[in-house]
One Martini backbone bead per residue (centre of mass of N, CA, C, O) as a GRO file, in nm:
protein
  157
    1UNK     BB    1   0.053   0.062  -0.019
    2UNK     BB    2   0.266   0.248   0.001
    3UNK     BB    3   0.359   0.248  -0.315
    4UNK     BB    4   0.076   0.313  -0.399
    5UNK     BB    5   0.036   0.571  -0.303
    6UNK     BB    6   0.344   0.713  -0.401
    7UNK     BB    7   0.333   0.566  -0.713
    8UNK     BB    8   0.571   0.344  -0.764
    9UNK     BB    9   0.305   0.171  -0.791
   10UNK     BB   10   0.071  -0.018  -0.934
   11UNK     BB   11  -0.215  -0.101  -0.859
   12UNK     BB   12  -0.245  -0.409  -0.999
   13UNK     BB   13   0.029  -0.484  -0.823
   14UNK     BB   14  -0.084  -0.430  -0.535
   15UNK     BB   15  -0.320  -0.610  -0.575
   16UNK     BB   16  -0.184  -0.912  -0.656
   17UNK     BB   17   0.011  -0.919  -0.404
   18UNK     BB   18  -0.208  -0.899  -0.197
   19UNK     BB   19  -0.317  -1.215  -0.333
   20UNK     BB   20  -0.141  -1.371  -0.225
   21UNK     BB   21  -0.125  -1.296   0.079
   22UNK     BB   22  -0.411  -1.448   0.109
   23UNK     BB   23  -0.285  -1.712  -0.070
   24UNK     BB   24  -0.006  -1.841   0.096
   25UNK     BB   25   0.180  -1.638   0.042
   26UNK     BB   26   0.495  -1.545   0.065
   27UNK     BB   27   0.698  -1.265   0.164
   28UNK     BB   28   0.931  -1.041   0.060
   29UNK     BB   29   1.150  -0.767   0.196
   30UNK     BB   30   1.323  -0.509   0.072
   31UNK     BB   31   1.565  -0.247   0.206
   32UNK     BB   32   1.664   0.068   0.192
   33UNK     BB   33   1.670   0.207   0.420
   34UNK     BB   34   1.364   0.334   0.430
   35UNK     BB   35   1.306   0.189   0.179
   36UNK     BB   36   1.131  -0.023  -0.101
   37UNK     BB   37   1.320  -0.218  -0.317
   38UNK     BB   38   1.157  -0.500  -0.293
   39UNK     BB   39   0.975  -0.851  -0.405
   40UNK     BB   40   0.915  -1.177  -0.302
   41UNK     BB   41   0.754  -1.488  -0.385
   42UNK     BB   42   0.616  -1.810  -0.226
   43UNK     BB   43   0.456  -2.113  -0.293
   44UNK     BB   44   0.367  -2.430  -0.114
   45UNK     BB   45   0.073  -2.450  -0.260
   46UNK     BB   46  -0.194  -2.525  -0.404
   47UNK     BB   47  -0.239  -2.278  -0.691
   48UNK     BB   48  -0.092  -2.195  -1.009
   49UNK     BB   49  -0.050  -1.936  -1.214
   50UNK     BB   50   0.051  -1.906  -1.537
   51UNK     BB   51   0.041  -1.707  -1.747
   52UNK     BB   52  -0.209  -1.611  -1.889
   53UNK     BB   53  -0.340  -1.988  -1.830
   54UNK     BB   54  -0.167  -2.146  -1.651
   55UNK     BB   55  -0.139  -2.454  -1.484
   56UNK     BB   56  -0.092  -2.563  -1.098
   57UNK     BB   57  -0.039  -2.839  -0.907
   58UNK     BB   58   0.094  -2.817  -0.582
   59UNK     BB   59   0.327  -3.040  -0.442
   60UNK     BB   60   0.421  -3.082  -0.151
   61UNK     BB   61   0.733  -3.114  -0.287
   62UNK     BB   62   0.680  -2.795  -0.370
   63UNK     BB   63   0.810  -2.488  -0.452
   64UNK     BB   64   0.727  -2.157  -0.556
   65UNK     BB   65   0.849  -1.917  -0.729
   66UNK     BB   66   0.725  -1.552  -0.759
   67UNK     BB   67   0.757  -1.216  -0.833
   68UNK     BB   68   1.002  -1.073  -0.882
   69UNK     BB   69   1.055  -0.716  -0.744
   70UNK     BB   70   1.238  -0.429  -0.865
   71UNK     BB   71   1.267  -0.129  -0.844
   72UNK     BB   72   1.425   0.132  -1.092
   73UNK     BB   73   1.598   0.240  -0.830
   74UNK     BB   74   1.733  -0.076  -0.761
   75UNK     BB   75   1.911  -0.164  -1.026
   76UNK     BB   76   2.202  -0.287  -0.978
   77UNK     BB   77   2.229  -0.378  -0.643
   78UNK     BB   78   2.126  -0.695  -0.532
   79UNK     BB   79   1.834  -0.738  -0.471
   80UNK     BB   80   1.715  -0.959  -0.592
   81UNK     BB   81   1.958  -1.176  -0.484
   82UNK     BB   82   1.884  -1.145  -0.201
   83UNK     BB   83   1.606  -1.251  -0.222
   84UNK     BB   84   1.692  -1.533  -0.358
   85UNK     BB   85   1.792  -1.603  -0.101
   86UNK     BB   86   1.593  -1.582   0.137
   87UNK     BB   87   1.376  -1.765   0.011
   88UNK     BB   88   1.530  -2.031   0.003
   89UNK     BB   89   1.628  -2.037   0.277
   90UNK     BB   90   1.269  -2.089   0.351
   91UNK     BB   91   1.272  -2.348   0.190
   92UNK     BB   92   1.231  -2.669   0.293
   93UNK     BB   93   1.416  -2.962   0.261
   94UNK     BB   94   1.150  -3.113   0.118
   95UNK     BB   95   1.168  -2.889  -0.078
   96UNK     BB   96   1.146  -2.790  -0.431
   97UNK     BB   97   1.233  -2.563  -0.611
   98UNK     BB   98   1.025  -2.383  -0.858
   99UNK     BB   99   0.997  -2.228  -1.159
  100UNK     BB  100   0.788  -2.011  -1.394
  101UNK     BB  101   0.941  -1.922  -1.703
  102UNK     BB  102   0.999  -1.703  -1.932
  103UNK     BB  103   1.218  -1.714  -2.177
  104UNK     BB  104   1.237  -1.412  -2.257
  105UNK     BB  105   1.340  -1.389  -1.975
  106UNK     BB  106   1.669  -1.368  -1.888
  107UNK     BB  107   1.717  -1.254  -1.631
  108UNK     BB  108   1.532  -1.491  -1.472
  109UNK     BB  109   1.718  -1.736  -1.578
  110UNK     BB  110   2.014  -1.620  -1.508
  111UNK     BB  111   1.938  -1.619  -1.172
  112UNK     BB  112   1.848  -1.901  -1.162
  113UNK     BB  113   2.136  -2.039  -1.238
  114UNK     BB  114   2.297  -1.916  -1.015
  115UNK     BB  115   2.125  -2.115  -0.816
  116UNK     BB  116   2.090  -2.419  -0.972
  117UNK     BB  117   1.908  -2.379  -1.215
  118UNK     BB  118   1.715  -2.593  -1.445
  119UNK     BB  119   1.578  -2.667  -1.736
  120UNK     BB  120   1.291  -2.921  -1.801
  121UNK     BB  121   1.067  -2.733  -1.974
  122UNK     BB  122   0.828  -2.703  -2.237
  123UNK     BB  123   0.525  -2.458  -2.235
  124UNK     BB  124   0.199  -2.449  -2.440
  125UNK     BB  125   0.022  -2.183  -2.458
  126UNK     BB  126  -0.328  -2.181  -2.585
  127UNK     BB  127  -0.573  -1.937  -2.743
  128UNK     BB  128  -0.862  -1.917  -2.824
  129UNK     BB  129  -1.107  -1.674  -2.831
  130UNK     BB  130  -1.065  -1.601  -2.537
  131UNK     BB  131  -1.172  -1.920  -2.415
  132UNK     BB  132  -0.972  -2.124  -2.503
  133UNK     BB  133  -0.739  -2.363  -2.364
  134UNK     BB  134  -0.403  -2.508  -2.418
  135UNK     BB  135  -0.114  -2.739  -2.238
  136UNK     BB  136   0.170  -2.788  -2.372
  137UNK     BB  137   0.434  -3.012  -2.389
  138UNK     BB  138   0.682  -2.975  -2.602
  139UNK     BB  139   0.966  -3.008  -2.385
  140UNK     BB  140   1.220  -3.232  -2.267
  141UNK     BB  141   1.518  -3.150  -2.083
  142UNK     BB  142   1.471  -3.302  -1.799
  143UNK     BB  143   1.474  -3.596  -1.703
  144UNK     BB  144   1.272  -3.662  -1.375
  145UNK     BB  145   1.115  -3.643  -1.103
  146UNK     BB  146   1.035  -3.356  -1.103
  147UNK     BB  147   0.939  -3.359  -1.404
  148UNK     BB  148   0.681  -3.534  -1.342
  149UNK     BB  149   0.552  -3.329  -1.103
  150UNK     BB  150   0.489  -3.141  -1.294
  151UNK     BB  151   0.316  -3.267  -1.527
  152UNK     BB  152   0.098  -3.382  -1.315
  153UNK     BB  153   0.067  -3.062  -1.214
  154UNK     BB  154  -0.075  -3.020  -1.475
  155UNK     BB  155  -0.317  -2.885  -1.629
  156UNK     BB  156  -0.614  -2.980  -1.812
  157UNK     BB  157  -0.767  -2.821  -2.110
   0.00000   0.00000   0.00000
């Protein structure tokens, strides 16, 4: 509300986050003196939504990465970096990290392989006249358990 209120941030995305914590998912914040420099979420449970229409049920021992965002004017500070030591460090040793991101975001693929994250899948979200939706793995690049519980774990449209 804080940022939301001084115009920092827009309404829609003060909205979001506002969603998350009511839902169950973990909120970290990093601060810069006074201000508010950054915050990242974790979910470890329920229902997971990525990409437009792209949905997940969260497995007992997978928690997901979601929505990391630095200020405009705090980045290149290693701000993102502190939030995803921070975050990392609160999910239990049982349950196994994992985040879904747009391939074209270079930053957030980049960040998360600095800490030892593999891509696993590729998944085509598609959408026929804003109604129907189909999610579909088009590509399996790392074979294992994690991945076998991430497919099981997609939504069927």
């Amino acid at each position: 509300n804080e940022l939301k209120n001084s115009g920092r941030i827009e309404e829609s995305l003060a909205a979001k986050y506002k969603t998350f914590l009511e839902n169950d998912c973990e909120g970290y914040k990093a601060e810069k003196g006074r201000d508010i420099a950054g915050f990242a979420f974790v979910q470890k449970s329920g229902f997971y939504n990525f990409g437009k229409k792209g949905g997940f049920n969260i497995p007992n021992n997978i928690s997901v990465l979601k929505n990391l965002y630095v200020l405009p004017e705090f980045r290149g500070e290693s701000i993102g970096k502190n939030l995803n030591i921070a975050r990392l460090a609160g999910i239990p040793k049982n349950q196994a990290p994992i985040g879904f991101v747009v391939s074209d975001n270079r930053y957030a693929v980049r960040n998360l392989k600095m800490y030892g994250f593999t891509e696993h899948l590729k998944i085509r979200i598609t959408t026929w006249f804003n109604r129907w939706t189909s999610q579909k793995v088009v590509a399996i690049l790392n074979d294992n358990q994690i991945t076998n519980q991430i497919i099981k774990g997609l939504v069927k449209a």
